[in-house]
N, C-alpha and C positions, 0 to 999 in steps of 0.2 A: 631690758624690757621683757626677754621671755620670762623671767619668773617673778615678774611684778613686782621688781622691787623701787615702788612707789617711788620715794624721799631718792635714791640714786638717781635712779631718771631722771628727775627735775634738776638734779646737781650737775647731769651731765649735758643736759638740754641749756643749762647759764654760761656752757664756756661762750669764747667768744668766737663767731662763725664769722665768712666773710659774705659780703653784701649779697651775692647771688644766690647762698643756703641759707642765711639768715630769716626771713620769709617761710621756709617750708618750715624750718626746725620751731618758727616760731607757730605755724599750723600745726608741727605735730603739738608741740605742749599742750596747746589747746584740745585736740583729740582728745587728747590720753587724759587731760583732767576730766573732758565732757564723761571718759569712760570711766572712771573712778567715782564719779559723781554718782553714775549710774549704778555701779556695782555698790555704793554704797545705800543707795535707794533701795536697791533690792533686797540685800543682806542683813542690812542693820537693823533693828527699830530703835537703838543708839549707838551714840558714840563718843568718845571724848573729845572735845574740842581742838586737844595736842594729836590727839591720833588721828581725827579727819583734816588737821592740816595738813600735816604729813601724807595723809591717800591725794589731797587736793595741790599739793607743792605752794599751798601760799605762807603768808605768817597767820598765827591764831585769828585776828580782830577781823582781818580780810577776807581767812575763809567761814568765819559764822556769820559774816555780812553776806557772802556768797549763799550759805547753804538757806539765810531768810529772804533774801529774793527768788531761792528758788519756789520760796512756799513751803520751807520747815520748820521746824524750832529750836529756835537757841535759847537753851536757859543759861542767865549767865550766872544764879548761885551756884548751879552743880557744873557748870562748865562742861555741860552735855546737850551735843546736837539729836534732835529728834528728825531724823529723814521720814518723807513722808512719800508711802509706798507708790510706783507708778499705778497710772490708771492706767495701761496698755488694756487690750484682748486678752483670753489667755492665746496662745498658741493651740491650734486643730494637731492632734496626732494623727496620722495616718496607721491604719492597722499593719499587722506585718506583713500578711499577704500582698498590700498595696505595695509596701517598703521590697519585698523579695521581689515583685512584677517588674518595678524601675529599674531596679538594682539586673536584673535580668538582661532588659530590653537595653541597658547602657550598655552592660559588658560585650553584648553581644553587637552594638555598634561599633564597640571597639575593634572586635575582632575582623567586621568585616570592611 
């Protein structure tokens, strides 16, 4: 999981757990495709249908049925998904001086 490596994950997430893990490992899959989904919303403006099953751990036909419910596009001559960027905010920066002030006032709760 730490270095993203998609297509293992999912191969490691189908062994078979017992009843009382089965449930959460079956919430992480879930996560970790909602996070793939997302990273590839961000990143892409394409991708290959083989390669975003693999970010998505389904088979090809399920994940481009996936990626047009979410409101993207699958063509299926080129066999290329078109993700379709988040509408989020952007994110507010805070300037550095705000960033050093925080960064201050924590360490110094630390200390006392």
């Amino acid at each position: 999981m730490w270095v993203r490596d998609f297509p293992g994950i999912y191969t490691e997430l189908q062994q078979e757990w017992s009843d009382a893990i089965k449930p959460i490992m079956s919430a992480l899959e879930d996560i970790i495709r909602q996070k793939a989904l997302d990273l590839v919303s961000k990143a892409y403006s394409s991708i290959s249908a083989v390669e975003f099953s693999q970010f998505v751990g389904l088979p090809v036909e399920q994940a481009a049925n996936e990626a047009i419910m979410k409101g993207w596009q699958a063509d299926q001559v080129s066999k290329m998904i078109i993700p379709k960027k988040p509408s989020g905010k952007a994110q507010t920066t805070l300037s550095s001086e705000i960033q050093l002030a925080q960064l201050t006032d924590f360490v110094s709760f630390l200390e006392n």
